[in-house]
N, C-alpha and C positions, 0 to 999 in steps of 0.2 A: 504494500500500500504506500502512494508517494504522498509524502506531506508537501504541502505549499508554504514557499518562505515568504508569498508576499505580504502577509499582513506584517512584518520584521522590519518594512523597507525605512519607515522611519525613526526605528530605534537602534539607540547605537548597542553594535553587540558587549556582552560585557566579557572582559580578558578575564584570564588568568591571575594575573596581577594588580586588576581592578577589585576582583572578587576577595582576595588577599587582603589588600588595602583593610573594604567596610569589612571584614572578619576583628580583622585587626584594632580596628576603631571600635568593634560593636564591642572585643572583649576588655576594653580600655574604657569605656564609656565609663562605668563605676569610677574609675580616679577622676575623668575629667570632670565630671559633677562633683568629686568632691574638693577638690582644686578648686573649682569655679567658685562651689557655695562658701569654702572656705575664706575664699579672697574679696566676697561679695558681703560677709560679715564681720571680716577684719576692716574691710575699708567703712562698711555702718559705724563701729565702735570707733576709728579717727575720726569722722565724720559730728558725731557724737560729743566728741569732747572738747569742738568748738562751740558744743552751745553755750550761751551764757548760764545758766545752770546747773550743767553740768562743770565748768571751768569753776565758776564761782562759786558754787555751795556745794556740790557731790564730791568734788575731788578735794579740796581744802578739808572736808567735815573727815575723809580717811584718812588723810596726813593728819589730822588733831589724833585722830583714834588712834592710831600707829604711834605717834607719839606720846598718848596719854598709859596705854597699853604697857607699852617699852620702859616708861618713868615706872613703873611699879615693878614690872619685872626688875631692872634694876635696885630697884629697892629694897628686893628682898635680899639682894647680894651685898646689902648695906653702905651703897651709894651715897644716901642720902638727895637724889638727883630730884628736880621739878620741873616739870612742864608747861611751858607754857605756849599759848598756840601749837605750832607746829617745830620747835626746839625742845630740846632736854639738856639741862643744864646740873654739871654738879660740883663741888670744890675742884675734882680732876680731871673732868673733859666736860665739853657742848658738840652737841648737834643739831643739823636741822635736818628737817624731814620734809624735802622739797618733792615734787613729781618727779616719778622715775621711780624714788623708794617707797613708793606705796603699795607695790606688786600689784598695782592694775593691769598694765599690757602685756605681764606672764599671765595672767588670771586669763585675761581677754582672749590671748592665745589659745588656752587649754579649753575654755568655753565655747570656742570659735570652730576649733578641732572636734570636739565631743557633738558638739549640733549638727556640723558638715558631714560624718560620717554615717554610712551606711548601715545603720542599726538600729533596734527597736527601740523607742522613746521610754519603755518602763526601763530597761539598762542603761540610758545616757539619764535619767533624774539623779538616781543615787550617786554618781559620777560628776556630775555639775556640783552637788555639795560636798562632796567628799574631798573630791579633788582640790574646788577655790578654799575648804577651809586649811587642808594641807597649805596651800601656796602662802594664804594668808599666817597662817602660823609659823610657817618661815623664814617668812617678813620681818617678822619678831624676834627672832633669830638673829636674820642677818645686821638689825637695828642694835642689836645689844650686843653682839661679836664686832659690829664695825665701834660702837662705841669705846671696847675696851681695845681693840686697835690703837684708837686713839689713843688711850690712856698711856699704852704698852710699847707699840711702838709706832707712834706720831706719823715717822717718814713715811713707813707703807700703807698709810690710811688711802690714797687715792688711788693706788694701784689695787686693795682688797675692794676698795666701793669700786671701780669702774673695771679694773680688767681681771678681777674674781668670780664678785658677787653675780652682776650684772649677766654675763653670757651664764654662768652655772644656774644662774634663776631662768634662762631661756630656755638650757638644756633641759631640767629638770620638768619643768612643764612639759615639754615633749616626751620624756622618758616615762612620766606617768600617762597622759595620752598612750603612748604606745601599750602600756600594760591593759590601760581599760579597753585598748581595740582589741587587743590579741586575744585578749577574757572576754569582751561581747563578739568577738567571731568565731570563738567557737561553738560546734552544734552543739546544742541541749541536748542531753537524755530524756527521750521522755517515756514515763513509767505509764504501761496501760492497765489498765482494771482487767483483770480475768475474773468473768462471773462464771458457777458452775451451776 
């Protein structure tokens, strides 16, 4: 039986290595969506923090908490330290807690990573809190270890705040991101009822 090519005459045929290609792209799709959504929430969140509200009251109000947090922490290691505003002051060191140290755009990042991702919404809730309060308690960390830098030794305070803390607080958001993917991509087990 002869088949007729003419109804084909206006389509272009498709190769080999056309067909290749959209394979290729179809089994790639999943990252490009997550690339995209990724880069489509990180640029909301900069977007974001030109509002006037958010500049002037969101972001200042966590540099106070970060600061007022940090004074106690400190306190308990017999400081004697106070804060006020967005500084911690004590007989043997001062800081201030300008933007940048308030682990918002690790935060951002890791929330940015956990929404973009291909996974069920009841596994990225637990993940969004778990994760920002990790990062946030960190923060506190790294506020009271640069503090006693200070104290201890002065010269390498702006290399521990900017070529330490800084990339390792970027790493680290990623490195938890990675754990909560590899943990929400794997299959469930799932147990079935046997009635008899």
């Amino acid at each position: 039986m002869a088949v007729s090519r003419e109804g084909h005459k206006g389509r272009a045929p498709v190769t080999a290595s056309g067909a290749r290609r959209f394979e290729w792209f179809h089994c790639k799709r999943p990252v490009f969506q997550f690339v995209g959504l990724f880069a489509v929430l990180m640029g909301l969140f900069y977007a974001l923090t030109f509002i006037p509200l958010m500049n002037r009251k969101a972001l200042p109000g966590l540099q106070k908490a970060n600061a007022r947090v940090s004074t106690a922490i400190l306190n308990v290691f017999g400081e004697g330290a106070s804060s006020d505003s967005t500084s911690i002051s004590s007989p043997r060191y001062s800081v201030n807690i300008a933007h940048g140290c308030d682990a918002i755009e690790p935060t951002a990042l890791f929330i940015a990573a956990v929404l973009a991702f291909p996974a069920p919404l009841r596994s990225k809730v637990p993940a969004l809190f778990a994760g920002t309060l990790v990062l946030l308690l960190l923060n506190l960390v790294r506020i009271v270890s640069l503090f006693y830098t200070g104290v201890y030794w002065p010269r390498a305070f702006e290399t521990m705040h900017v070529d330490v803390w800084q990339p390792a607080f970027i790493v680290l958001s990623l490195f938890l991101w990675t754990l909560w993917a590899v943990w929400a991509s794997k299959p469930k087990s799932r147990t079935t009822d046997v009635t008899t």
